[in-house]
DOLUM-279416 format. One record per atom (N, C-alpha, C, CB): x, y, z; atom name. Coordinates in steps of 0.1 Angstrom, whole numbers. Glycine has a CB too. Example, Ala and Ser with C-alpha at 12.3 -4.5 7.8 and 13.67 -1.06 7.14 Angstrom:
2
c1:132; c2:-57; c3:78; atom:N
c1:123; c2:-45; c3:78; atom:CA
c1:132; c2:-33; c3:78; atom:C
c1:113; c2:-45; c3:90; atom:CB
c1:128; c2:-22; c3:71; atom:N
c1:137; c2:-11; c3:71; atom:CA
c1:129; c2:0; c3:79; atom:C
c1:141; c2:-6; c3:57; atom:CB
This chain:
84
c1:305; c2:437; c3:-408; atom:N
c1:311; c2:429; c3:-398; atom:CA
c1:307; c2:414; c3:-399; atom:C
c1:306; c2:434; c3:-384; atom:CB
c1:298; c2:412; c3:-400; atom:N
c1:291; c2:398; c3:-405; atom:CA
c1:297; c2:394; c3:-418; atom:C
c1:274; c2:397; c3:-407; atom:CB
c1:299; c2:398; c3:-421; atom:N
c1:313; c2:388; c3:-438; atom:CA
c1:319; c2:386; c3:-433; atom:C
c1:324; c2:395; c3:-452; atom:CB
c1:327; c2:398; c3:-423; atom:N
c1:340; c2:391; c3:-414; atom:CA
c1:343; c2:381; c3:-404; atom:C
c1:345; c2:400; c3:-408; atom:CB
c1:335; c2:380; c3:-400; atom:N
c1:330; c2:368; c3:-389; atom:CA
c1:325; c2:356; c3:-400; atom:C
c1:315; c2:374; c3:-377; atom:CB
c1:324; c2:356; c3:-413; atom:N
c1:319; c2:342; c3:-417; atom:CA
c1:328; c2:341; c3:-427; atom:C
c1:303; c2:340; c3:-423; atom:CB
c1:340; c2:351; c3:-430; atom:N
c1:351; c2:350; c3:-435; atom:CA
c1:354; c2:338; c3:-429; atom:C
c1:358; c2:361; c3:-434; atom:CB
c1:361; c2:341; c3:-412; atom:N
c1:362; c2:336; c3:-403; atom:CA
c1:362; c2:323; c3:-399; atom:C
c1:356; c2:340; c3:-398; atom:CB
c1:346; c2:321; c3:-400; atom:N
c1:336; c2:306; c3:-397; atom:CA
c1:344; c2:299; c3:-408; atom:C
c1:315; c2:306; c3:-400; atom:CB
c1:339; c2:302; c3:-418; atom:N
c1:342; c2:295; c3:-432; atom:CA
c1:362; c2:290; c3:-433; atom:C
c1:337; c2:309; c3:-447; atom:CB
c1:372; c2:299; c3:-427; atom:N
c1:382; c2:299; c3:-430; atom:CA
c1:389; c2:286; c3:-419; atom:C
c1:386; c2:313; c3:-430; atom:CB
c1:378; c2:286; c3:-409; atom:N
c1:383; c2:274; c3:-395; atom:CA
c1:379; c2:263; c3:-399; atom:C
c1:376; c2:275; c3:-379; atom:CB
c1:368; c2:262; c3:-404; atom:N
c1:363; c2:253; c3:-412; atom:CA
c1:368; c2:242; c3:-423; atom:C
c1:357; c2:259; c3:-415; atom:CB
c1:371; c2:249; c3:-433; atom:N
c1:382; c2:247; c3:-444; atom:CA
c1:391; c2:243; c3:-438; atom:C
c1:386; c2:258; c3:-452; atom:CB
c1:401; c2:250; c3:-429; atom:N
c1:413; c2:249; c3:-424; atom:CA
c1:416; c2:234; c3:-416; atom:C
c1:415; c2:261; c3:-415; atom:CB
c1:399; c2:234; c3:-409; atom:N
c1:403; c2:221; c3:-400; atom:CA
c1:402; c2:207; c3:-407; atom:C
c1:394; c2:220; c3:-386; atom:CB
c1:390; c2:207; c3:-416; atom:N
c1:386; c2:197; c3:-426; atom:CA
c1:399; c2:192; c3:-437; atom:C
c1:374; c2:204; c3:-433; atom:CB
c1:408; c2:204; c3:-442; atom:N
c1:420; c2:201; c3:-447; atom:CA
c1:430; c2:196; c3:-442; atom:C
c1:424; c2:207; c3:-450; atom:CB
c1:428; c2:201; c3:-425; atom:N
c1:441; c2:192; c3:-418; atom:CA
c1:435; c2:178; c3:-415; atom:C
c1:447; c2:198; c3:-401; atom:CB
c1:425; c2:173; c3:-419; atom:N
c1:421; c2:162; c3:-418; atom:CA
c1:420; c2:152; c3:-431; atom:C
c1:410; c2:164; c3:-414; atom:CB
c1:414; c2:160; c3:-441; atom:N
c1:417; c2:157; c3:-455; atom:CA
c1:434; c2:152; c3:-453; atom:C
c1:413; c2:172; c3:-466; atom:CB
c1:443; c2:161; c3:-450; atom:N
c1:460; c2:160; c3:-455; atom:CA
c1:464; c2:148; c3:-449; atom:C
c1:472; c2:174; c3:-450; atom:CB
c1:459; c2:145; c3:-435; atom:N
c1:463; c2:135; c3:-424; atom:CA
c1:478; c2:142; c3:-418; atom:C
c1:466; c2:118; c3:-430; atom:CB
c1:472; c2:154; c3:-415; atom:N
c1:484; c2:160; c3:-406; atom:CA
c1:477; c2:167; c3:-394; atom:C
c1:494; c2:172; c3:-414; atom:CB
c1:488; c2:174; c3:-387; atom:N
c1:484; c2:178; c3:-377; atom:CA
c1:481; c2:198; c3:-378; atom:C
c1:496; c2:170; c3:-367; atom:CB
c1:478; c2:196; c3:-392; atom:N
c1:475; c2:210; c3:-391; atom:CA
c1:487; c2:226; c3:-390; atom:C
c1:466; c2:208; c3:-379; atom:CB
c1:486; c2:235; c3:-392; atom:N
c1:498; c2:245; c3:-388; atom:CA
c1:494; c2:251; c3:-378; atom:C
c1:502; c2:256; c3:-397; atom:CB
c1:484; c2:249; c3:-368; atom:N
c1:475; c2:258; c3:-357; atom:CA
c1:468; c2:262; c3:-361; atom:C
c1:479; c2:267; c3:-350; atom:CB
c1:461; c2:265; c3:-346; atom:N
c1:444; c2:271; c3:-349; atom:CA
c1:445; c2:291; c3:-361; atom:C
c1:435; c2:276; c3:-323; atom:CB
c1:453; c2:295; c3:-355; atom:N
c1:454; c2:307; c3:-360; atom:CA
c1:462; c2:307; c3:-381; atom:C
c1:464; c2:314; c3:-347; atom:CB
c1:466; c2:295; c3:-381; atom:N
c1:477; c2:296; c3:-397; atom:CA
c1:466; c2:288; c3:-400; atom:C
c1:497; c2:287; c3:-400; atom:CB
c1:456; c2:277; c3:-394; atom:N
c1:445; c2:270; c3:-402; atom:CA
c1:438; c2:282; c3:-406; atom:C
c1:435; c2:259; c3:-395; atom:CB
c1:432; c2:290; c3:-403; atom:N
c1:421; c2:299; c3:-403; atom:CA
c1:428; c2:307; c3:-417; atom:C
c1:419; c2:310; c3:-386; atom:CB
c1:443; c2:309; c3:-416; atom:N
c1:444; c2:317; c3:-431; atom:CA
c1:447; c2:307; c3:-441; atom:C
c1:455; c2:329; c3:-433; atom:CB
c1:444; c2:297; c3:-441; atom:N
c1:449; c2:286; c3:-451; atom:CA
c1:436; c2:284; c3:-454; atom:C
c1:458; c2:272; c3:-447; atom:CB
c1:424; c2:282; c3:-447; atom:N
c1:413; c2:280; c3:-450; atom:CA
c1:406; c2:295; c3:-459; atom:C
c1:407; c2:275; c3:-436; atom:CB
c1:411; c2:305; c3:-452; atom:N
c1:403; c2:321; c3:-461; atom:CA
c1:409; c2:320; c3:-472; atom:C
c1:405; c2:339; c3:-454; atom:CB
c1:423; c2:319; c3:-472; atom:N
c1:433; c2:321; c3:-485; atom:CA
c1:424; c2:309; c3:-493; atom:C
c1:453; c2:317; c3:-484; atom:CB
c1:425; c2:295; c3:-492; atom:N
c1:418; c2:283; c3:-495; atom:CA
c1:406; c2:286; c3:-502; atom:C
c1:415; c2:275; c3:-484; atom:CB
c1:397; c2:292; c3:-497; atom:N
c1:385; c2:295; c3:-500; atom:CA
c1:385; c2:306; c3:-514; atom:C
c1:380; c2:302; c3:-487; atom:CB
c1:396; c2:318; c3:-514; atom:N
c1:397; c2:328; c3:-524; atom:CA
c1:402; c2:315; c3:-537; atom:C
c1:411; c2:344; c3:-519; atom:CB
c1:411; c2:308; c3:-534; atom:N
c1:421; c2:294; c3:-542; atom:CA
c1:408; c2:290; c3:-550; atom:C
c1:429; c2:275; c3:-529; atom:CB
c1:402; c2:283; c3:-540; atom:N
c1:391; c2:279; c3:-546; atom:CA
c1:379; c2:283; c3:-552; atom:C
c1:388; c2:274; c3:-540; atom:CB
c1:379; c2:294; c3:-548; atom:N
c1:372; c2:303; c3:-557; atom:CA
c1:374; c2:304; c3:-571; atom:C
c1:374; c2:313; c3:-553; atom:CB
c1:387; c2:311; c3:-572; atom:N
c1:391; c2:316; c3:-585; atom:CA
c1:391; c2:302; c3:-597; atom:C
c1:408; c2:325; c3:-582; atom:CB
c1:394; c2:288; c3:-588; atom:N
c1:393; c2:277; c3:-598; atom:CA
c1:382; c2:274; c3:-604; atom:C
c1:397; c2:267; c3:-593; atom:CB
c1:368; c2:277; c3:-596; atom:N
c1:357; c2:274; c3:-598; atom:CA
c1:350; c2:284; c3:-608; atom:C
c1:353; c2:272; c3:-587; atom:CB
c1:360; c2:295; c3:-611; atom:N
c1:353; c2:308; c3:-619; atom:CA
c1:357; c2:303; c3:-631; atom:C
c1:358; c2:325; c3:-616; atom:CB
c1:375; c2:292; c3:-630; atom:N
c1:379; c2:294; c3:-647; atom:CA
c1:373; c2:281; c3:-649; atom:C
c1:399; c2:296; c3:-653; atom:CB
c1:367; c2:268; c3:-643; atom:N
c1:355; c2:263; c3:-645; atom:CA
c1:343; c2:263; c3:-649; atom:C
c1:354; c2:261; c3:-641; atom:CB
c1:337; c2:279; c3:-649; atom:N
c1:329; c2:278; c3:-651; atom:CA
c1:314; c2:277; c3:-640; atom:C
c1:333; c2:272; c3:-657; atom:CB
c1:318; c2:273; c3:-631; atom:N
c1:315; c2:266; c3:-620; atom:CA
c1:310; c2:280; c3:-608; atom:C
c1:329; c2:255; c3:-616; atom:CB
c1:317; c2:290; c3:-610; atom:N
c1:317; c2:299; c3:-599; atom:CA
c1:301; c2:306; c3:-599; atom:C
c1:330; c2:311; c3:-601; atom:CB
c1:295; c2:311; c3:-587; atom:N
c1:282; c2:321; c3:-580; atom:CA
c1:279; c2:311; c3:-567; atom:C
c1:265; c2:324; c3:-592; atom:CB
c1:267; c2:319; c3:-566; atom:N
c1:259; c2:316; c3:-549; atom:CA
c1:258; c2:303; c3:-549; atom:C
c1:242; c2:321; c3:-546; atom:CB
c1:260; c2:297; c3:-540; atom:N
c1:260; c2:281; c3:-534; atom:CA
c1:255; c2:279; c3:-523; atom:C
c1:272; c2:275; c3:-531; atom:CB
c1:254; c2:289; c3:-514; atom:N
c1:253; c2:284; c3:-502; atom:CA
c1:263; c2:285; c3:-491; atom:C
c1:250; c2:272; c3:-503; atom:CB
c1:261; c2:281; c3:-477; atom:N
c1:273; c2:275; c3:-466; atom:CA
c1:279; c2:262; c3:-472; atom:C
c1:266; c2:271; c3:-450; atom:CB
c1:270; c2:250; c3:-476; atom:N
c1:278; c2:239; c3:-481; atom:CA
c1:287; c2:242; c3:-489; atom:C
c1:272; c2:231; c3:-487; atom:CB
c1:278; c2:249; c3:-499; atom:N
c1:291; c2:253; c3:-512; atom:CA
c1:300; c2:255; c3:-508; atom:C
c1:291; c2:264; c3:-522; atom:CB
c1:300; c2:272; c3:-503; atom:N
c1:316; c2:276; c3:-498; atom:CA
c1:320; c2:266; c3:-491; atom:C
c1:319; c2:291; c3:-489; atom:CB
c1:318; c2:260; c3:-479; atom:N
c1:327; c2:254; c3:-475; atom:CA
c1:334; c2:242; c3:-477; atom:C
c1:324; c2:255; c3:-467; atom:CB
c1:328; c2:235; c3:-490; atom:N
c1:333; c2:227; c3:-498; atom:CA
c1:344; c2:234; c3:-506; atom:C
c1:324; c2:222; c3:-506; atom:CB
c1:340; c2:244; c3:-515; atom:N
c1:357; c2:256; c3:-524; atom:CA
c1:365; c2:255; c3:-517; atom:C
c1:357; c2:275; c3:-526; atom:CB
c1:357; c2:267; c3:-507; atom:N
c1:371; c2:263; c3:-494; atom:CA
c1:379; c2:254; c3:-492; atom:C
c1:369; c2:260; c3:-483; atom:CB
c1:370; c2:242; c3:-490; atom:N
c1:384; c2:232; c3:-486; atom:CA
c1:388; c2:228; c3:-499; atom:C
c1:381; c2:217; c3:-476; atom:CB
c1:383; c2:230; c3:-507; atom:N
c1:390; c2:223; c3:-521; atom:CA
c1:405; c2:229; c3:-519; atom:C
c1:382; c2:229; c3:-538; atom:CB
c1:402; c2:248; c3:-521; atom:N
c1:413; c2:255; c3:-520; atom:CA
c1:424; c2:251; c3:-511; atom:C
c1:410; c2:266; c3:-517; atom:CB
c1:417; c2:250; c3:-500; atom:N
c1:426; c2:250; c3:-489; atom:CA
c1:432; c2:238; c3:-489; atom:C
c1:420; c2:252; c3:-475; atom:CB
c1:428; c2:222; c3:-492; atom:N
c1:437; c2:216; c3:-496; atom:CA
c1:449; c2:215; c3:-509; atom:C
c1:432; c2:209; c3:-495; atom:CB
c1:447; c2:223; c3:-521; atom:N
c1:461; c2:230; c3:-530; atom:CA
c1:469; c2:234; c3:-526; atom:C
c1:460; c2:239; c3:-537; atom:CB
c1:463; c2:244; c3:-513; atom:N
c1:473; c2:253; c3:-508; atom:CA
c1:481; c2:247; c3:-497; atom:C
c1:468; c2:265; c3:-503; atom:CB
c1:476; c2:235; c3:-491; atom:N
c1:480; c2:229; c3:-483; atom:CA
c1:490; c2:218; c3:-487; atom:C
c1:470; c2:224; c3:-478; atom:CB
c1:488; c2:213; c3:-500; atom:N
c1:496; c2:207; c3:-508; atom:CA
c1:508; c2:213; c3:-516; atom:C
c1:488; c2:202; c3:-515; atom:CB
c1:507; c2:226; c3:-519; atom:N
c1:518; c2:232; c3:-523; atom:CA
c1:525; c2:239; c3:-512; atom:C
c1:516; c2:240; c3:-533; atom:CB
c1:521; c2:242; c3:-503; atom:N
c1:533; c2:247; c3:-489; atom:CA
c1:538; c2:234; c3:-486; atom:C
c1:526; c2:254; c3:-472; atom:CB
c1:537; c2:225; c3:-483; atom:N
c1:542; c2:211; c3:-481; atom:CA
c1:552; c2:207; c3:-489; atom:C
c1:533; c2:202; c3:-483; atom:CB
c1:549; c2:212; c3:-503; atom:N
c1:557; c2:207; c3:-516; atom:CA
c1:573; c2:219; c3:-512; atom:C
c1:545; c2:212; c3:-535; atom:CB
c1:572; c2:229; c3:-508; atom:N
c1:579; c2:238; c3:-511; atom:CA
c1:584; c2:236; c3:-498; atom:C
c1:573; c2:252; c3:-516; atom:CB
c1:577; c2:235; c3:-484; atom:N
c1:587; c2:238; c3:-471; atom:CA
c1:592; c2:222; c3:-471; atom:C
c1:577; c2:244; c3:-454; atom:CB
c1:586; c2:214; c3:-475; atom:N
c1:592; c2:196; c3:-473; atom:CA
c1:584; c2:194; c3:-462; atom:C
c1:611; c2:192; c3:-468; atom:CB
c1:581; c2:199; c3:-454; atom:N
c1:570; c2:196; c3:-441; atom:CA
c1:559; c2:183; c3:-447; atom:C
c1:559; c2:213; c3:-436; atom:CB
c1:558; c2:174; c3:-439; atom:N
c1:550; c2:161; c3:-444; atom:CA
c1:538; c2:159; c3:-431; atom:C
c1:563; c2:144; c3:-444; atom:CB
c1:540; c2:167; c3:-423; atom:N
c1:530; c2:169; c3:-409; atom:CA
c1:514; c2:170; c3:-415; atom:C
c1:535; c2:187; c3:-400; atom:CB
């Protein structure tokens, strides 16, 4: 239960810091939260073919995270045209 809940933490996190990073207004509290978890897996997997991937910490992840979550933020944008 506690992964799932810091799944969670970590995914609102990411989510909100990226709608801030993008200078938008975000997709809501509930589509931030999976942009930020998805974000986080994004960022993950980039950091493994770097080289770069294991234990970090809360900072860490929630830096991947937003790394991810802004890619993913940037290619839904690219694809829907949404500039928000």
């Amino acid at each position: 239960m506690h992964g799932f809940i810091w799944w969670i933490i970590v995914g609102l996190i990411a989510g909100f810091l990226t709608g801030k990073i993008m200078r938008g207004k975000g997709f809501g509290f509930f589509v931030d939260i999976i942009v930020g978890i998805l974000g986080a897996c994004i960022g993950g997997w980039l950091m493994s073919m770097f080289g770069a991937a294991g234990e970090g910490g809360m900072i860490y992840t929630i830096i991947v995270a937003t790394i991810g979550a802004v890619i993913l933020t940037w290619l839904l944008r690219l694809v829907t045209g949404n500039r928000n």
